[in-house]
C-alpha positions in Angstrom: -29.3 85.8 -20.8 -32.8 86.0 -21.8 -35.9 84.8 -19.5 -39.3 83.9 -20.6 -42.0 84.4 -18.1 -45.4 83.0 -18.6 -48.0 80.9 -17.8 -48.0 77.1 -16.0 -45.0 78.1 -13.6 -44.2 76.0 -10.9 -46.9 74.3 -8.9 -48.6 77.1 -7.4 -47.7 79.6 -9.8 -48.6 80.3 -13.3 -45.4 81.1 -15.0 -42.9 78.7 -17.3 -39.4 79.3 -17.4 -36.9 79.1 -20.0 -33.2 80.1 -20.3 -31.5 80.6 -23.5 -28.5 82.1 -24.6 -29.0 85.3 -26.8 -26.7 87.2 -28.8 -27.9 90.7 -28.7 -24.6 92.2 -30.3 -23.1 94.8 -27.6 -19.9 96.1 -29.0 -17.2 97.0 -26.6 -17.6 100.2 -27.6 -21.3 99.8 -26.0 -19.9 99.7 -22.7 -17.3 101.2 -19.9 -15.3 98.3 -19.6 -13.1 97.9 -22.2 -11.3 94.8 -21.0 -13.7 91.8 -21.9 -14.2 89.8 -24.5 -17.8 89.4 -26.5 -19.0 85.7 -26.4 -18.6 85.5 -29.7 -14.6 86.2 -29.3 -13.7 83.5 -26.5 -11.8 80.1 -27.9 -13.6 78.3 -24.9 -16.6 79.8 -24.0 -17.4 80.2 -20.5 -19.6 77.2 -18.3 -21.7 77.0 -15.9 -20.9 73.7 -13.7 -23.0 71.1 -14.9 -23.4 72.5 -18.3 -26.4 74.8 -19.4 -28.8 71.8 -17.8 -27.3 72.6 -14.8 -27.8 76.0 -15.0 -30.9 75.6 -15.9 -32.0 73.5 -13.1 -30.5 76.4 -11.0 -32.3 78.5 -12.2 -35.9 76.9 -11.9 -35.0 76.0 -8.3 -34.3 79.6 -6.8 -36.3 81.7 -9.2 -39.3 83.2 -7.0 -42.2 85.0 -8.8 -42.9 88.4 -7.1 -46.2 87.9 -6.1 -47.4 91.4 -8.0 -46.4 89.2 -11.1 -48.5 86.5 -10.4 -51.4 88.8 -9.7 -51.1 91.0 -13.0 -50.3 87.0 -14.7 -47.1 89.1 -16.1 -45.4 87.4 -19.2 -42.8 88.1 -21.6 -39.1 87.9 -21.8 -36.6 89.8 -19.3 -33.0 90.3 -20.5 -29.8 90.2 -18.5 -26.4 91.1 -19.4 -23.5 90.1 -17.2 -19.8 89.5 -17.2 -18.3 86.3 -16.4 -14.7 87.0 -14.6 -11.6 85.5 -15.1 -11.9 83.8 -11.7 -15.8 82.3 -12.9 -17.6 84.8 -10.8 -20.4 86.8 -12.2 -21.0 90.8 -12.1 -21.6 94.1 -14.1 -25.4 93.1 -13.5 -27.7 95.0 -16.2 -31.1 94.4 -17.2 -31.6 95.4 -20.7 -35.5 94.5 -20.7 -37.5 93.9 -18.1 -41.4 92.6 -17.3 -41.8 95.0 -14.3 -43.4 94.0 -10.8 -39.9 92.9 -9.9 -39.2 89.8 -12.3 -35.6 91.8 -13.5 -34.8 92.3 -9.8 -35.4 88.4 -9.1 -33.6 87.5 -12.1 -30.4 89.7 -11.0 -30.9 88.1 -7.4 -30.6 84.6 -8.9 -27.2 85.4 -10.7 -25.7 86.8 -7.8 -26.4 83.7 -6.2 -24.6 81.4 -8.9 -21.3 79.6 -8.1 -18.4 80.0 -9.9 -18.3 79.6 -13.8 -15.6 77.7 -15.3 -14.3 80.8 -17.0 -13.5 81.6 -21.0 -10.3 81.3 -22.2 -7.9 82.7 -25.5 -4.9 81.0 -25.8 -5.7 79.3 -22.6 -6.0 82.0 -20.4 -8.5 83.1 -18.7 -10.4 86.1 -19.9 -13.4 88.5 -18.8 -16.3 87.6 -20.7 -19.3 89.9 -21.5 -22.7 87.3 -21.7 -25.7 89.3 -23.0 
């Protein structure tokens, strides 16, 4: 997951925020989980309910700038990887970049606050799912 931070946020705060898929190429090797799949692997790839609108909606309604971030007008893009279970739920929380002044930290707090994913499937079974 990738998050741009920047200005003309929100009504009282000067950040925007956009969501995007990435592909920032972990190999399995690149981790200590060895039973996941990369994105780029999974027949049906995992969804957020609602679609990526939804999630992006969910997003922009729970994020909360730090207020250290608003005062240093912090901007830039903060990257997450995360798995996406075979149940839908999310963990494995890393942040691979991060803006500082606790932007990273509110980005994890938002996923951990996600509902269930419909999960990704091979063959039509669910599988773990590595999202970077």
């Amino acid at each position: 997951m990738k998050l741009i931070v920047g200005p003309n946020y929100k009504t009282a705060v000067l950040f925007t925020l956009f969501l995007a898929f990435s592909n920032i190429g972990f190999s399995q090797e690149a981790t200590k989980d060895s039973d996941f799949k990369d994105w780029k692997e999974v027949e049906v790839k995992p969804e957020f309910p609602g679609e990526m609108m939804g999630f992006y909606k969910f997003v922009a309604n729970s994020f909360n700038i730090p207020e250290e971030a608003t005062k240093n007008k912090v901007s830039g893009k903060v990257y997450v990887k995360f798995f996406i279970e075979k149940d839908g739920s999310l963990s494995n929380y890393e942040i691979l970049n991060d803006l500082g002044y606790g932007i990273g930290d509110e980005a994890i707090r938002i996923l951990k606050l996600s509902p269930k994913w419909k999960p990704g499937t091979i063959n039509n079974k669910p599988v773990r799912v590595m999202h970077s």
